[in-house]
MIKOLDREN-234280 format. One record per atom (N, C-alpha, C): y, x, z; residue in one letter. Coordinates in steps of 0.2 Angstrom, whole numbers, plus 5000, padded with zeros to 4 digits. Example, Ala and Ser with C-alpha at 12.3 -4.5 7.8 and 13.67 -1.06 7.14 Angstrom:
BEGIN
497250665039a/497850625039a/498450665039a/498950645035s/499550685036s/500050645039s/
This chain:
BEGIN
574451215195x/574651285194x/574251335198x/574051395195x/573551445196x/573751495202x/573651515205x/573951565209x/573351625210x/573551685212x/573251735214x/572851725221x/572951675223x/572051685227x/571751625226x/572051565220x/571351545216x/571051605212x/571251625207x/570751675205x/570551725209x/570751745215x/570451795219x/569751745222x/569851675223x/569151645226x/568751655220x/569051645212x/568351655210x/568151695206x/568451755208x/568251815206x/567851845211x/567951825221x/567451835222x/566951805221x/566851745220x/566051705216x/565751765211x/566151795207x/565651835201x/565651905206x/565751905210x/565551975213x/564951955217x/565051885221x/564451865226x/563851865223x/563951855214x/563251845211x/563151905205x/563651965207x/563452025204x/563652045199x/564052005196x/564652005191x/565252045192x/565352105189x/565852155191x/566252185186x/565952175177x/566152195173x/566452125171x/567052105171x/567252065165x/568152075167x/568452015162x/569152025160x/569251945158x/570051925161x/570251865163x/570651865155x/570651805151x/570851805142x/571051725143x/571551725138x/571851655138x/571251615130x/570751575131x/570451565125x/570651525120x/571151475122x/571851465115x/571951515112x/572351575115x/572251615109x/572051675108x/571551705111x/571251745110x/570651735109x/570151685110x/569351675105x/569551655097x/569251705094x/569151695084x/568651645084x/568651595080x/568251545076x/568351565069x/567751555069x/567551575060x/566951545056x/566951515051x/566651485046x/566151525045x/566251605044x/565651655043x/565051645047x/565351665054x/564751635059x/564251595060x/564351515057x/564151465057x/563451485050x/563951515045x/563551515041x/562851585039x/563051645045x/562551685045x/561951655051x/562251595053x/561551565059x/561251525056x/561651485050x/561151455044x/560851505041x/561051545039x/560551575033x/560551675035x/560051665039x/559751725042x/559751725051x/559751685054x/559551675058x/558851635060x/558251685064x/557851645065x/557851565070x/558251555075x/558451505079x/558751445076x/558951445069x/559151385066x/558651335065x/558851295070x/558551235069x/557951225075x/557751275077x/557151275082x/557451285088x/558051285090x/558351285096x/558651235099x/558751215104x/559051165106x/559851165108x/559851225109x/560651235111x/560851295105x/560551305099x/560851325093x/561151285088x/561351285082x/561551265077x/560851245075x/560851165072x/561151125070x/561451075077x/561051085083x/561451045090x/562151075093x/562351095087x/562951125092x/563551085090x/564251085092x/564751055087x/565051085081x/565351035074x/565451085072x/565851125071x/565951185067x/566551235068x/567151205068x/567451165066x/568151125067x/568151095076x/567551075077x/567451035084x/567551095089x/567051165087x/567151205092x/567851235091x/568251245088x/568751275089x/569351205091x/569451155090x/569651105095x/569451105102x/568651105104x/568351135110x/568651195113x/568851245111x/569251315115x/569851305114x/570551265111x/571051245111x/571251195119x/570751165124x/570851145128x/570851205133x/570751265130x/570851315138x/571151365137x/571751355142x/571951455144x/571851485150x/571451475152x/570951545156x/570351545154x/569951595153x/569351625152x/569251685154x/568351705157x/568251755158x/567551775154x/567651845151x/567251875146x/566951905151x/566151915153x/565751965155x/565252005151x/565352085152x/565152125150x/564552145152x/563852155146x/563352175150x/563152235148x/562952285147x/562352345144x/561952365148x/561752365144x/560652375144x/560552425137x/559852465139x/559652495137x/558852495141x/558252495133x/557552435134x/557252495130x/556652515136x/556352565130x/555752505127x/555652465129x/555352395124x/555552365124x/555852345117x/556252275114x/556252215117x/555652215118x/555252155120x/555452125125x/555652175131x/555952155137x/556752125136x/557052115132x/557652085130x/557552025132x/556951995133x/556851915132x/556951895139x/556451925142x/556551925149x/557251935152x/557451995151x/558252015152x/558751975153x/558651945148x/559251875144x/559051835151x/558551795151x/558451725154x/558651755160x/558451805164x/558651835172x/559551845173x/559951855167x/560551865170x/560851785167x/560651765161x/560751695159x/560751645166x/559951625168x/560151585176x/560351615181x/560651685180x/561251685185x/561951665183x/561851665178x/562751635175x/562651575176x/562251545177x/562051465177x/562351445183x/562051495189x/562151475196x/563051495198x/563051555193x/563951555193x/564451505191x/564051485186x/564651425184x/564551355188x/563951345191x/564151305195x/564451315200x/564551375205x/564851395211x/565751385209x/565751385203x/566451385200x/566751335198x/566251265196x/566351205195x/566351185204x/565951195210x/566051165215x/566451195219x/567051255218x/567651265220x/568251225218x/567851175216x/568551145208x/568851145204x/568551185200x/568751195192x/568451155188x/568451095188x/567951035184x/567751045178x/568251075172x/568151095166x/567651155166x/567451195169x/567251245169x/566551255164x/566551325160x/565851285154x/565651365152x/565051385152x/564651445151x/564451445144x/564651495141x/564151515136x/563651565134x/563051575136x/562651625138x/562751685135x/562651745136x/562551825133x/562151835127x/561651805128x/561051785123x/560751715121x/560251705117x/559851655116x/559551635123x/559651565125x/559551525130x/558951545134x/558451535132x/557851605136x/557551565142x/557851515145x/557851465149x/557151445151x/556751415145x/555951395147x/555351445145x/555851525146x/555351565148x/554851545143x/554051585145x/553651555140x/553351495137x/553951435137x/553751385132x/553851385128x/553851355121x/554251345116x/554951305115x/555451325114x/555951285115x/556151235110x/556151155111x/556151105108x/556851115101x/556651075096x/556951075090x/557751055090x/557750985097x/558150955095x/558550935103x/559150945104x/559550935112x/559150905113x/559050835113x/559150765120x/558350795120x/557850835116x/557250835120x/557150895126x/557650945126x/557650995129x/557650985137x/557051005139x/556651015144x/557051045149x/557651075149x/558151095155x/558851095153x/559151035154x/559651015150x/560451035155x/560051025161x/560751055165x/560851115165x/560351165163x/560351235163x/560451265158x/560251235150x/560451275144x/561051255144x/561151325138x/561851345136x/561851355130x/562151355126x/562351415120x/562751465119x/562451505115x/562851585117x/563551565113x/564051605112x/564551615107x/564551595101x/564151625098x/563751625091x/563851575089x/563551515094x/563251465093x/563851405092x/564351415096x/565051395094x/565451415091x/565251465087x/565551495081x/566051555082x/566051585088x/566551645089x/566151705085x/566751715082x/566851775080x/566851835085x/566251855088x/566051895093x/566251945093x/566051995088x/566352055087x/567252065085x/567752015083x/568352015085x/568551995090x/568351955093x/568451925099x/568551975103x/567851985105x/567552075111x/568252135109x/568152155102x/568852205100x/569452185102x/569452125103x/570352105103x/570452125111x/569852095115x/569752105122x/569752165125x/569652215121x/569652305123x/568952305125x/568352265124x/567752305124x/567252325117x/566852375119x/566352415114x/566052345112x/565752345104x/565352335100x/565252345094x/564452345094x/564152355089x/563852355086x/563552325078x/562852325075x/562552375079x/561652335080x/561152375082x/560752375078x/560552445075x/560052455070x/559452455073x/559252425080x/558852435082x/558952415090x/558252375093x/558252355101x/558352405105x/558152465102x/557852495109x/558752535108x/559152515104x/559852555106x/560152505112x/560852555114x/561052495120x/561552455118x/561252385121x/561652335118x/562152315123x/562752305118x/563252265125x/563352195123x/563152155126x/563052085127x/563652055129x/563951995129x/564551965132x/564351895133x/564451845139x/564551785138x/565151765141x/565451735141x/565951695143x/565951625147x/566551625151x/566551575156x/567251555155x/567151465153x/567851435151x/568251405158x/568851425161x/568751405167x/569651355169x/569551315169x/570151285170x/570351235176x/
């Protein structure tokens, strides 16, 4: 049973690592799964298939939404950024990405065993390599993640049901608000 200074321990963790915007959600029922999702990362997404923690490595939509029926605690983190070069997204992601990395493990070695990250962004992890096609070749396997996307939430209901802004961006250099999630049980 949970009590207010477990979660006061590890809510100080997201403040130690500079995590200050987020909001505590039960992911039984409040993450949307949806068929759509699965299917705009098949057909119009450039990472299908060239990723290793994107679709077609991911589980699939029936799997991930049994995957989030195992948990009711969850925390959404909130990011915005505004890029007067697009280009610096990439960077952006992987610097707040392996801070989430080091979050969820300080979160996992409190004793929350189950506890599972789904990045903000595209994984971004080996920096300027190229990131392999296929999981089991994936060059930092402890460290990648996949974003939401990539386990099929329906993001944008999700984030609204949550009470935060989002939005289509018709462009990089607007501000975007990012979200990644930390499954915590």
């Amino acid at each position: 049973m949970e009590t207010a200074k477990d979660r006061k321990k590890i809510e100080d963790l997201f403040s130690k690592h500079g995590f200050d915007d987020f909001k505590w959600f039960n992911p039984k029922q409040q993450i949307v799964i949806s068929h759509w999702v699965r299917m705009k990362c098949i057909f119009g997404c450039p990472g299908y298939g060239q990723n290793a923690t994107c679709p077609p490595n991911t589980p699939s939509v029936s799997d991930c939404e049994k995957f989030f029926q195992e948990y009711t605690k969850g925390v959404i983190f909130h990011f915005e950024k505004e890029l007067e070069n697009p280009e610096d997204r990439h960077a952006w992601s992987r610097e707040v990405n392996l801070k989430l990395v080091e979050l969820e493990r300080d979160v996992f070695l409190a004793g929350n065993v189950k506890v599972f990250l789904l990045f903000m962004d595209s994984c971004e992890i080996c920096k300027n390599e190229k990131c392999v096609k296929v999981r089991e070749e994936c060059k930092h396997p402890k460290l990648a993640r996949p974003t939401p996307e990539g386990m099929a939430i329906d993001v944008y209901t999700t984030v609204r049901k949550l009470g935060y802004p989002i939005e289509v961006l018709k462009d990089y250099t607007d501000i975007m608000n990012r979200y990644a999630f930390l499954l915590v049980e």
